[in-house]
mmCIF file of the N, C-alpha and C atoms, coordinates in Angstrom:
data_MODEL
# 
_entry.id   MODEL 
# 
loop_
_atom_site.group_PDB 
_atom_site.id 
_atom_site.type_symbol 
_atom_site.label_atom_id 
_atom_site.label_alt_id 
_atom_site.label_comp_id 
_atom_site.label_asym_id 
_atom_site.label_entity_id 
_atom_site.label_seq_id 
_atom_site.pdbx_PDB_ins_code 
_atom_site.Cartn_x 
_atom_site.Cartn_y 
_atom_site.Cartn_z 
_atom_site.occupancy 
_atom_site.B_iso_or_equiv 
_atom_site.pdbx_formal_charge 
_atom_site.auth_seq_id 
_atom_site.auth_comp_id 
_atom_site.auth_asym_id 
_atom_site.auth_atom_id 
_atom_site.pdbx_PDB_model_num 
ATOM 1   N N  . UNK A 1 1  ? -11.855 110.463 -60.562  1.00 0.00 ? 1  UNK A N  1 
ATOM 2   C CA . UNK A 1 1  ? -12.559 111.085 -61.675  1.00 0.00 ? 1  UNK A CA 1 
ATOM 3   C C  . UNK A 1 1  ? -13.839 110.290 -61.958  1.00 0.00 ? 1  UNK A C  1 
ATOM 4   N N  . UNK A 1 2  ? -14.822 110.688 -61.985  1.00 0.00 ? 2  UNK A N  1 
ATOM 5   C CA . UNK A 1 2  ? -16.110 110.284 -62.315  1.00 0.00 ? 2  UNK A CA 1 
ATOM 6   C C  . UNK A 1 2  ? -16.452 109.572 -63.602  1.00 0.00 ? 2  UNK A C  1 
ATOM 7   N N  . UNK A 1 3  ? -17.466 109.047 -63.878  1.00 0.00 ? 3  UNK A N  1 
ATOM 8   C CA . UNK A 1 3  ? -17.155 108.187 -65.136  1.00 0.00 ? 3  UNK A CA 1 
ATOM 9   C C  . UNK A 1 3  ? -17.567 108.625 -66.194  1.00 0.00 ? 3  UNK A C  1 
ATOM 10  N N  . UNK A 1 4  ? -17.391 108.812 -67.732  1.00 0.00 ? 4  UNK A N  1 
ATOM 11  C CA . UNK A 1 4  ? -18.220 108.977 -68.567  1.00 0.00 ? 4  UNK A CA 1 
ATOM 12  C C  . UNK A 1 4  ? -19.483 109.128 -68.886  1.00 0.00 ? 4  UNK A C  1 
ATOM 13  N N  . UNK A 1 5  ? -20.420 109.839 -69.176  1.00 0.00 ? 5  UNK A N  1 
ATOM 14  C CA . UNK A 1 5  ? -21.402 109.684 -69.658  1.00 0.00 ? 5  UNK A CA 1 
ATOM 15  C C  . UNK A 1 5  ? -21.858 109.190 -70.926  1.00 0.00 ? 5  UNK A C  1 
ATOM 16  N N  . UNK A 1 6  ? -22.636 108.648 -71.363  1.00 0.00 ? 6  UNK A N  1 
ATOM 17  C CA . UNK A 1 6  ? -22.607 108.476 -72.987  1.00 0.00 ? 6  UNK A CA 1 
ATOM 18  C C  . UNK A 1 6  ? -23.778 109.583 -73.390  1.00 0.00 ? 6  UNK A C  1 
ATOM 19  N N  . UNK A 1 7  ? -23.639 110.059 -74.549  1.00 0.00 ? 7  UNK A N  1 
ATOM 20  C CA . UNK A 1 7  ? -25.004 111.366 -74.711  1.00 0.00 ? 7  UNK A CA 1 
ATOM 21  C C  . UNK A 1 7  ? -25.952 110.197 -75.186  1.00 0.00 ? 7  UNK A C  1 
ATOM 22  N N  . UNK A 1 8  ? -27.149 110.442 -74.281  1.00 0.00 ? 8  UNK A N  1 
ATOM 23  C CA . UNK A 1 8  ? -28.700 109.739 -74.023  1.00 0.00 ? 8  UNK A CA 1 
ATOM 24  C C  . UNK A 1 8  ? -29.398 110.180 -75.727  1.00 0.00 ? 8  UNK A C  1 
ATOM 25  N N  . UNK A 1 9  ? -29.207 111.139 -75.784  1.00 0.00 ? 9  UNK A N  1 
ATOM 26  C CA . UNK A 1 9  ? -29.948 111.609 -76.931  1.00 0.00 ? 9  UNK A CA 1 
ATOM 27  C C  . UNK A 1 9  ? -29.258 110.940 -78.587  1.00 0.00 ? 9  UNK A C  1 
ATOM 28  N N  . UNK A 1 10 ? -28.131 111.094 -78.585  1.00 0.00 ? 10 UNK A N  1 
ATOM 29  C CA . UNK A 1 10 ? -27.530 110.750 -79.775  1.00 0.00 ? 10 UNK A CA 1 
ATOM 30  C C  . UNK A 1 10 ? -27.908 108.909 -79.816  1.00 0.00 ? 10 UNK A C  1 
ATOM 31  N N  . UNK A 1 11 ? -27.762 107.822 -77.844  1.00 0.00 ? 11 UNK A N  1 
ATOM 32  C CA . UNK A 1 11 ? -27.670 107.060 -78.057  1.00 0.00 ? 11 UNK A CA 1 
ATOM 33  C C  . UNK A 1 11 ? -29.304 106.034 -78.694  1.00 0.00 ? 11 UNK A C  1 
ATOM 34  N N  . UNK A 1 12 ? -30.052 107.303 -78.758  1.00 0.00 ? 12 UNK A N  1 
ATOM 35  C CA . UNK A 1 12 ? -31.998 107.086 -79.435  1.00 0.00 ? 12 UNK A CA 1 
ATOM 36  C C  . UNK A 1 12 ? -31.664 106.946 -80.629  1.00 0.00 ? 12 UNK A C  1 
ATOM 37  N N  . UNK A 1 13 ? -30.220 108.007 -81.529  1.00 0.00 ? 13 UNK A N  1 
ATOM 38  C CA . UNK A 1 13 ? -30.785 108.256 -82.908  1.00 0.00 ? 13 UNK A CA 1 
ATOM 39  C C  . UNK A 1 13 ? -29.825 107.162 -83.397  1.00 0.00 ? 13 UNK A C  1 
ATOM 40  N N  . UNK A 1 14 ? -28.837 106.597 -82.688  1.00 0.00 ? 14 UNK A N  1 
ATOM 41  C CA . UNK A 1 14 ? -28.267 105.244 -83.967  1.00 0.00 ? 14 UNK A CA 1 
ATOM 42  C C  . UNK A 1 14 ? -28.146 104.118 -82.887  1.00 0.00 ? 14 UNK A C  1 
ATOM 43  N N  . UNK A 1 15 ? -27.602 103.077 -83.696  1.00 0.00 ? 15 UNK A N  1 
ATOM 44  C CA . UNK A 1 15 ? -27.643 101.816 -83.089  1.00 0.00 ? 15 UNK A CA 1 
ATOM 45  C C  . UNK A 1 15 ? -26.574 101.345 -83.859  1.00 0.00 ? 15 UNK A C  1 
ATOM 46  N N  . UNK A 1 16 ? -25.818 100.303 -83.489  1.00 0.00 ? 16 UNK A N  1 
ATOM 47  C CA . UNK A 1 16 ? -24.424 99.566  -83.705  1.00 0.00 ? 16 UNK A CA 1 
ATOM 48  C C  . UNK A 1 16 ? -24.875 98.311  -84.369  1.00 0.00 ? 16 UNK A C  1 
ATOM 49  N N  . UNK A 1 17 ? -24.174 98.335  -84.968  1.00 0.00 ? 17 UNK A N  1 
ATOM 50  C CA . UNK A 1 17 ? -24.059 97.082  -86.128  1.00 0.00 ? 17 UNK A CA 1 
ATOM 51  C C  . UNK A 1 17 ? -23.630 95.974  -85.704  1.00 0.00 ? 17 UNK A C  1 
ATOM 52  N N  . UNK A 1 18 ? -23.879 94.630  -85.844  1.00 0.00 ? 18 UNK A N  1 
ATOM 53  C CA . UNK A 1 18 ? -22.833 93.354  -85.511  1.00 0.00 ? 18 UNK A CA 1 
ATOM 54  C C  . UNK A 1 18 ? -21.260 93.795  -85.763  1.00 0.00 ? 18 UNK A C  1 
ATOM 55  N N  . UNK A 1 19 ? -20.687 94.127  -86.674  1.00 0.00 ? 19 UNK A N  1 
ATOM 56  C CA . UNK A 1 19 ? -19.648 94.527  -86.794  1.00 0.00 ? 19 UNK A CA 1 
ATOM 57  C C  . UNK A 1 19 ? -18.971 95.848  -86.324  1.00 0.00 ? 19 UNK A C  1 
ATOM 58  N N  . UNK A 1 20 ? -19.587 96.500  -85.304  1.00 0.00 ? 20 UNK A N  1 
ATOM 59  C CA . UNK A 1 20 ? -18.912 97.656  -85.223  1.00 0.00 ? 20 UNK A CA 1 
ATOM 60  C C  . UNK A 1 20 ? -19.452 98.562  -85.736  1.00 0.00 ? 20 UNK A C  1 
ATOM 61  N N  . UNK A 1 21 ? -20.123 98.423  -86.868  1.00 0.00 ? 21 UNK A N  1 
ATOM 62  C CA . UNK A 1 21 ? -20.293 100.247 -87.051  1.00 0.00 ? 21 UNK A CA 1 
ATOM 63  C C  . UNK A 1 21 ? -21.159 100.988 -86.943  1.00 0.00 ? 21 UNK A C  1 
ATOM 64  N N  . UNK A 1 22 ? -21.435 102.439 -87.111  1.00 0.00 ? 22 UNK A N  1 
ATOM 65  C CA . UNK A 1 22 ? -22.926 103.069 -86.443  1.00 0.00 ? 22 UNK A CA 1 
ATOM 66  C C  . UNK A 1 22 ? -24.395 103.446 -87.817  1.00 0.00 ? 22 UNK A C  1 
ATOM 67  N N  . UNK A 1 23 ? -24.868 102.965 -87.259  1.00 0.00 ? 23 UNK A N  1 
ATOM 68  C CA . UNK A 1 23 ? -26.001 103.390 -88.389  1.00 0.00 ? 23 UNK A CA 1 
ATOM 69  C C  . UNK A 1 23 ? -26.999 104.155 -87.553  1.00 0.00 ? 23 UNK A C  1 
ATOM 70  N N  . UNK A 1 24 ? -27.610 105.386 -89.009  1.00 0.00 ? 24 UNK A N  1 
ATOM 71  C CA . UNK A 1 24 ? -28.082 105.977 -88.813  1.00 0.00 ? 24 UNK A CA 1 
ATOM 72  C C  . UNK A 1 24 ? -29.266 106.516 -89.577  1.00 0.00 ? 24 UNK A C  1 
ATOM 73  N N  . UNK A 1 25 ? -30.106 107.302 -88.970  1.00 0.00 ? 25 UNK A N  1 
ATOM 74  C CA . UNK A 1 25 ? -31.137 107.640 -90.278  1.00 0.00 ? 25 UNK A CA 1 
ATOM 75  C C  . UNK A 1 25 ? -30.888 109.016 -90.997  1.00 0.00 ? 25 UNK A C  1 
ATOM 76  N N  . UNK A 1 26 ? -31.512 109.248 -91.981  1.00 0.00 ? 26 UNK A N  1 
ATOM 77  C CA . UNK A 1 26 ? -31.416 110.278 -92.971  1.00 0.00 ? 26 UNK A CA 1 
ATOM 78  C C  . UNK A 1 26 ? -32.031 111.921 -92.555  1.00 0.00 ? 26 UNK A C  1 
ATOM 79  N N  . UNK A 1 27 ? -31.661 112.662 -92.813  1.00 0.00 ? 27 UNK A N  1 
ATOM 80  C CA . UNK A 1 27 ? -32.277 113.715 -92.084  1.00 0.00 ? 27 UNK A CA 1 
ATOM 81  C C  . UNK A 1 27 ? -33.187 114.406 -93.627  1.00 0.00 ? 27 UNK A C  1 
ATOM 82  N N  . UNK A 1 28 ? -33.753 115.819 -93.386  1.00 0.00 ? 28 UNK A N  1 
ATOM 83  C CA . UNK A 1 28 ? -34.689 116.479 -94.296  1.00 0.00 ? 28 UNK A CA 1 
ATOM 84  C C  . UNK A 1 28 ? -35.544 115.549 -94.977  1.00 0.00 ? 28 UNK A C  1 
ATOM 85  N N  . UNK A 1 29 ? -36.463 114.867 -93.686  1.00 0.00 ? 29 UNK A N  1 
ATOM 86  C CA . UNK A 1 29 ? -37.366 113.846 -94.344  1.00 0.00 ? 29 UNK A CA 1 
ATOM 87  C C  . UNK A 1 29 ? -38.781 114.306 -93.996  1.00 0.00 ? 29 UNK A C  1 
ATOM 88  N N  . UNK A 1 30 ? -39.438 114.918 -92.791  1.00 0.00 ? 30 UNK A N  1 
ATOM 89  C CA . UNK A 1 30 ? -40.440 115.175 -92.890  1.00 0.00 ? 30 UNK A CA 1 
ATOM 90  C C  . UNK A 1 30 ? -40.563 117.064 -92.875  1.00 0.00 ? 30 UNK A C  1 
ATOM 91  N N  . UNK A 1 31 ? -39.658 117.451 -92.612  1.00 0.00 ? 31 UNK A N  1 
ATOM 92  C CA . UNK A 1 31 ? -39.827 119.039 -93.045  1.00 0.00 ? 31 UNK A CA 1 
ATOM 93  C C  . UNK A 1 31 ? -40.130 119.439 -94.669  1.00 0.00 ? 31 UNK A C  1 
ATOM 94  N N  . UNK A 1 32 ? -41.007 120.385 -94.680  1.00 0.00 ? 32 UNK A N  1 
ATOM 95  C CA . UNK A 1 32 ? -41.113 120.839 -96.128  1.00 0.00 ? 32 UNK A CA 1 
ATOM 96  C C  . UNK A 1 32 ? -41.253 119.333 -97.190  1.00 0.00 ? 32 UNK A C  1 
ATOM 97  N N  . UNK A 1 33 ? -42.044 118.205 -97.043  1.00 0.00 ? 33 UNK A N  1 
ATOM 98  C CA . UNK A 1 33 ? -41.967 116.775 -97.319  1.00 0.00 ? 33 UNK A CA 1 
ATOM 99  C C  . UNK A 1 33 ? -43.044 117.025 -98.345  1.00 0.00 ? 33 UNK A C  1 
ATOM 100 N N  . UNK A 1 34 ? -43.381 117.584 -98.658  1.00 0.00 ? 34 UNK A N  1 
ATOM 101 C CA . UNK A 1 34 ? -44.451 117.630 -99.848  1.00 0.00 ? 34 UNK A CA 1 
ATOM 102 C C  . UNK A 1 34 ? -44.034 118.317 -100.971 1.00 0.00 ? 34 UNK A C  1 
ATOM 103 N N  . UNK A 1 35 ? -42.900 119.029 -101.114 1.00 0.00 ? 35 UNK A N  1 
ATOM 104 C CA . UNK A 1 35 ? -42.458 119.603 -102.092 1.00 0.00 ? 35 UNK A CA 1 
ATOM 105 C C  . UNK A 1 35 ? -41.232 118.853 -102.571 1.00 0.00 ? 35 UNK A C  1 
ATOM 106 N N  . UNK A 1 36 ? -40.874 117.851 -101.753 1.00 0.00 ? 36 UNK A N  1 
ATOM 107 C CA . UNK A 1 36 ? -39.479 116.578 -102.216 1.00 0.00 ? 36 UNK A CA 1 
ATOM 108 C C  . UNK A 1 36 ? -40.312 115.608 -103.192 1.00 0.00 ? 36 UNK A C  1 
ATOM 109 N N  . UNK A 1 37 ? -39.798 115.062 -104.210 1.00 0.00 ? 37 UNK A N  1 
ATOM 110 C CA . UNK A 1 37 ? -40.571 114.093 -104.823 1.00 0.00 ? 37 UNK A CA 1 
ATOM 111 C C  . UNK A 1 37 ? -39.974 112.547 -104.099 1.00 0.00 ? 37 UNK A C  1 
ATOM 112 N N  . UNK A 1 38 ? -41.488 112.084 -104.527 1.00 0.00 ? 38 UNK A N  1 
ATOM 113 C CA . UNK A 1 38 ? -40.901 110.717 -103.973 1.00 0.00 ? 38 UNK A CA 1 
ATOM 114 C C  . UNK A 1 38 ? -40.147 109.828 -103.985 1.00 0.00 ? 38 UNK A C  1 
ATOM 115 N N  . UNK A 1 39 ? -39.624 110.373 -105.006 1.00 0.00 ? 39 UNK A N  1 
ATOM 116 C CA . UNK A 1 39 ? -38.075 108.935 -104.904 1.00 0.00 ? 39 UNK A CA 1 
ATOM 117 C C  . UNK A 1 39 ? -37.177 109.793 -103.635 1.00 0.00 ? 39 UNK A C  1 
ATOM 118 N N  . UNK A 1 40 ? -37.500 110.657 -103.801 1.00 0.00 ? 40 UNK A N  1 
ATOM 119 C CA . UNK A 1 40 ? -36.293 111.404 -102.840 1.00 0.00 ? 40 UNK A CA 1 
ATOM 120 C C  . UNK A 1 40 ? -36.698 111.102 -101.344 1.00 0.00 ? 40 UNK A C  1 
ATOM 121 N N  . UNK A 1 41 ? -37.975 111.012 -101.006 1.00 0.00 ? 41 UNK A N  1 
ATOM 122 C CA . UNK A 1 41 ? -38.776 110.290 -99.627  1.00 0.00 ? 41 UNK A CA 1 
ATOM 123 C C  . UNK A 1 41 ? -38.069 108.999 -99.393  1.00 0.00 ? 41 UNK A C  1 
ATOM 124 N N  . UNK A 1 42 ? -38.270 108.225 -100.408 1.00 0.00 ? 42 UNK A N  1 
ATOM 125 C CA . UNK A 1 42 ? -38.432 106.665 -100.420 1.00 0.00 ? 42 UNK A CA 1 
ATOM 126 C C  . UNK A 1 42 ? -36.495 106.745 -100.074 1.00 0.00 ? 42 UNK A C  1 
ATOM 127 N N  . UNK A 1 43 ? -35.487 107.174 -100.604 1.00 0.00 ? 43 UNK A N  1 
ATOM 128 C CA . UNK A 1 43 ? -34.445 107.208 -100.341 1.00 0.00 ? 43 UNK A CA 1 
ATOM 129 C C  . UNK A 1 43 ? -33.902 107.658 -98.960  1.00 0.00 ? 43 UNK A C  1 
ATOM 130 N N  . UNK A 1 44 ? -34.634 108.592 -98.641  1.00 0.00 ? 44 UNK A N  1 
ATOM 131 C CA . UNK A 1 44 ? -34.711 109.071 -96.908  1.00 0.00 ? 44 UNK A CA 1 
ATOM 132 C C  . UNK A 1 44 ? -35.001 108.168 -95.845  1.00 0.00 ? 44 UNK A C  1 
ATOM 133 N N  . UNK A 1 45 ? -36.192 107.545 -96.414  1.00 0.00 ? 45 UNK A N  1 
ATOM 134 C CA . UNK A 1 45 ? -36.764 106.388 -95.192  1.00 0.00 ? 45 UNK A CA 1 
ATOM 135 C C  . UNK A 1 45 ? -35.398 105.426 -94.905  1.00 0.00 ? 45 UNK A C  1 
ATOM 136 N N  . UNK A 1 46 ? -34.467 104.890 -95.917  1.00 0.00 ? 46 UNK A N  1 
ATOM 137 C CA . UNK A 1 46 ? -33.622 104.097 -95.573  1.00 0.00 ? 46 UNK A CA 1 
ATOM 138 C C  . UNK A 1 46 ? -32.412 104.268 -94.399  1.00 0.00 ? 46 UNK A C  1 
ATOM 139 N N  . UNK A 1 47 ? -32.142 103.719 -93.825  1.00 0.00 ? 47 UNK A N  1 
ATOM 140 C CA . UNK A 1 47 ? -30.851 103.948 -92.775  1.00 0.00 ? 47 UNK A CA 1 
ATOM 141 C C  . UNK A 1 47 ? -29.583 103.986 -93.550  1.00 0.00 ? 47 UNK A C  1 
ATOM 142 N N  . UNK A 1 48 ? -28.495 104.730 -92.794  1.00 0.00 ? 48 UNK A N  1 
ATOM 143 C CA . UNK A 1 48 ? -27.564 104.853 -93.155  1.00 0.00 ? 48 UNK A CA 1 
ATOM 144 C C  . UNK A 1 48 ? -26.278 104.325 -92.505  1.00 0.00 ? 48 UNK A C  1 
ATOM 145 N N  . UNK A 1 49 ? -25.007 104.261 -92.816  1.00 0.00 ? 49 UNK A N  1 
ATOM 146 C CA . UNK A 1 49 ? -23.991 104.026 -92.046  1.00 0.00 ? 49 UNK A CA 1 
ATOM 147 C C  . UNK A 1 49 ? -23.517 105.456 -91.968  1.00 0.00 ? 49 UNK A C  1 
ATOM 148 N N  . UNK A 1 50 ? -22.464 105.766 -90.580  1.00 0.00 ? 50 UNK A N  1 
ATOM 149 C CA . UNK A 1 50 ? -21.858 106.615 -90.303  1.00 0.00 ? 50 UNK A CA 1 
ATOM 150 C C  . UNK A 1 50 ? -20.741 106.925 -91.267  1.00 0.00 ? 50 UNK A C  1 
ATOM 151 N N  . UNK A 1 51 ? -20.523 108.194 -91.721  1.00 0.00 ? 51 UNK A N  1 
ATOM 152 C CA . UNK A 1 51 ? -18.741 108.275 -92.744  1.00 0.00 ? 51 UNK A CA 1 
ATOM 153 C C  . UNK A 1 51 ? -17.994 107.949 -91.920  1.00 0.00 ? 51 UNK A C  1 
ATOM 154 N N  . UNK A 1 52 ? -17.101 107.580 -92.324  1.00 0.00 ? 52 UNK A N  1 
ATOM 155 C CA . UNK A 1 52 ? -15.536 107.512 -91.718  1.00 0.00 ? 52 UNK A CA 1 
ATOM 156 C C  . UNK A 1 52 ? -15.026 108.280 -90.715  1.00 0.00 ? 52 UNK A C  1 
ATOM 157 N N  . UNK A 1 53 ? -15.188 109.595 -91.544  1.00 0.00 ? 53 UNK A N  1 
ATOM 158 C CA . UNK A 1 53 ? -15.126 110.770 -90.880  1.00 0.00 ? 53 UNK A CA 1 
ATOM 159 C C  . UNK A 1 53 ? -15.303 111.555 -89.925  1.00 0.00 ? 53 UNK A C  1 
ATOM 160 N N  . UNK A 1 54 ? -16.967 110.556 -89.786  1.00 0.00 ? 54 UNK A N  1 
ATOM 161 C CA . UNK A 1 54 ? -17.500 111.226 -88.123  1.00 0.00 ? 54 UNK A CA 1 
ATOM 162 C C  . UNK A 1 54 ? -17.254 110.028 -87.176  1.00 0.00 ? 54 UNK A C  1 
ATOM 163 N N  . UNK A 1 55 ? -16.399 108.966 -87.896  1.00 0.00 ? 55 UNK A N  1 
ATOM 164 C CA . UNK A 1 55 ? -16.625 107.769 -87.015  1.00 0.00 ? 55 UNK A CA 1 
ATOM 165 C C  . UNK A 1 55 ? -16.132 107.681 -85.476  1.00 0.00 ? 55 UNK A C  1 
ATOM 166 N N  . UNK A 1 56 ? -15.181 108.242 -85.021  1.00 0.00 ? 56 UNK A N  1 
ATOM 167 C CA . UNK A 1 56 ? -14.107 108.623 -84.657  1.00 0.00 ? 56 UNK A CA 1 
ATOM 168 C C  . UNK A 1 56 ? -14.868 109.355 -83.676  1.00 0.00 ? 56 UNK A C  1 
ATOM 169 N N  . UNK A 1 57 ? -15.414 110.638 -84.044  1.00 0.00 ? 57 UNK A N  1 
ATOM 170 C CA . UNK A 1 57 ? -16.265 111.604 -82.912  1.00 0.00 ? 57 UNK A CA 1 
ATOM 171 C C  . UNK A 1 57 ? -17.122 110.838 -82.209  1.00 0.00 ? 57 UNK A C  1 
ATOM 172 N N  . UNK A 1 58 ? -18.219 109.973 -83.301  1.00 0.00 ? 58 UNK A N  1 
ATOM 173 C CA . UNK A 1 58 ? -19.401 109.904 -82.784  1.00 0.00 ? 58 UNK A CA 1 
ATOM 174 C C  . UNK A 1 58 ? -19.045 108.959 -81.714  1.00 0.00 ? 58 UNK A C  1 
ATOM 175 N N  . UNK A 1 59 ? -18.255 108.221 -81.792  1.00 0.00 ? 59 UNK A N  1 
ATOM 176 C CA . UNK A 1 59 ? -17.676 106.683 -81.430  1.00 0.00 ? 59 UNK A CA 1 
ATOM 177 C C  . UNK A 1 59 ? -17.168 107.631 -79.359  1.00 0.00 ? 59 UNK A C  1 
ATOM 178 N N  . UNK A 1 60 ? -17.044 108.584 -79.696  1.00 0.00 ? 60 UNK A N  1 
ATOM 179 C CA . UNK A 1 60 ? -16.295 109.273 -78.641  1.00 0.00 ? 60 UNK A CA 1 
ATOM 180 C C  . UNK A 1 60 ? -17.266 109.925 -77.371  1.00 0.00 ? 60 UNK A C  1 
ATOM 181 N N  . UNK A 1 61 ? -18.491 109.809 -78.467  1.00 0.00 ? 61 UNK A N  1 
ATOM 182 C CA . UNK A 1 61 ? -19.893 110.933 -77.801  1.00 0.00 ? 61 UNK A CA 1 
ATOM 183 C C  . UNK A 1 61 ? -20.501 109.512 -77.078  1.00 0.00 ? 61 UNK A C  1 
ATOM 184 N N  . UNK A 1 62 ? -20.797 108.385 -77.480  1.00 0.00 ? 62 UNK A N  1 
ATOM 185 C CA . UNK A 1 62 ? -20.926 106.865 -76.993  1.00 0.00 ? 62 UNK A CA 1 
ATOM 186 C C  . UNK A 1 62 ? -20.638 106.089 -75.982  1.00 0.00 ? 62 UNK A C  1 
ATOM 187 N N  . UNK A 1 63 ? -19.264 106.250 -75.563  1.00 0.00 ? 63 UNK A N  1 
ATOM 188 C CA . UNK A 1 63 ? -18.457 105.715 -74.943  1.00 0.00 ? 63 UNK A CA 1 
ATOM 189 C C  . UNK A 1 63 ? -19.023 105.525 -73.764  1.00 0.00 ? 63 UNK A C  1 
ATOM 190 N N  . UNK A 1 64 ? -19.124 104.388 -72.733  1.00 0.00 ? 64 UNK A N  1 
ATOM 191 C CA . UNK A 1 64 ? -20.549 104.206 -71.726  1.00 0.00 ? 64 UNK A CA 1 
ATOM 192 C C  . UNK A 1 64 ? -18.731 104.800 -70.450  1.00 0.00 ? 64 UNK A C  1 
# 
């Protein structure tokens, strides 16, 4: 059986933490970006951690 791939594309949009976990960035940040006020920008620019929830999938889409 051939080996895994990891998806190339997902592995651009996060990066792994010293500890394990996946961070990521915020989405609905430059679409329609002039009608968001700016605290709501300034909160977007920040990175995020993965939920729990998707941890599991995303962790699965990765796998080298």
């Amino acid at each position: 059986m051939p080996k895994m791939k990891s998806k190339r594309g997902l592995m651009k949009r996060i990066k792994i933490t010293g500890t394990g976990k996946i961070k990521r960035g915020h989405a609905y940040r430059s679409h329609l970006a002039p009608r968001k006020t700016t605290k709501q920008k300034r909160h977007l620019m920040k990175a995020t951690l993965v939920h729990k929830t998707d941890f599991k999938r995303i962790r699965f889409l990765i796998i080298k």
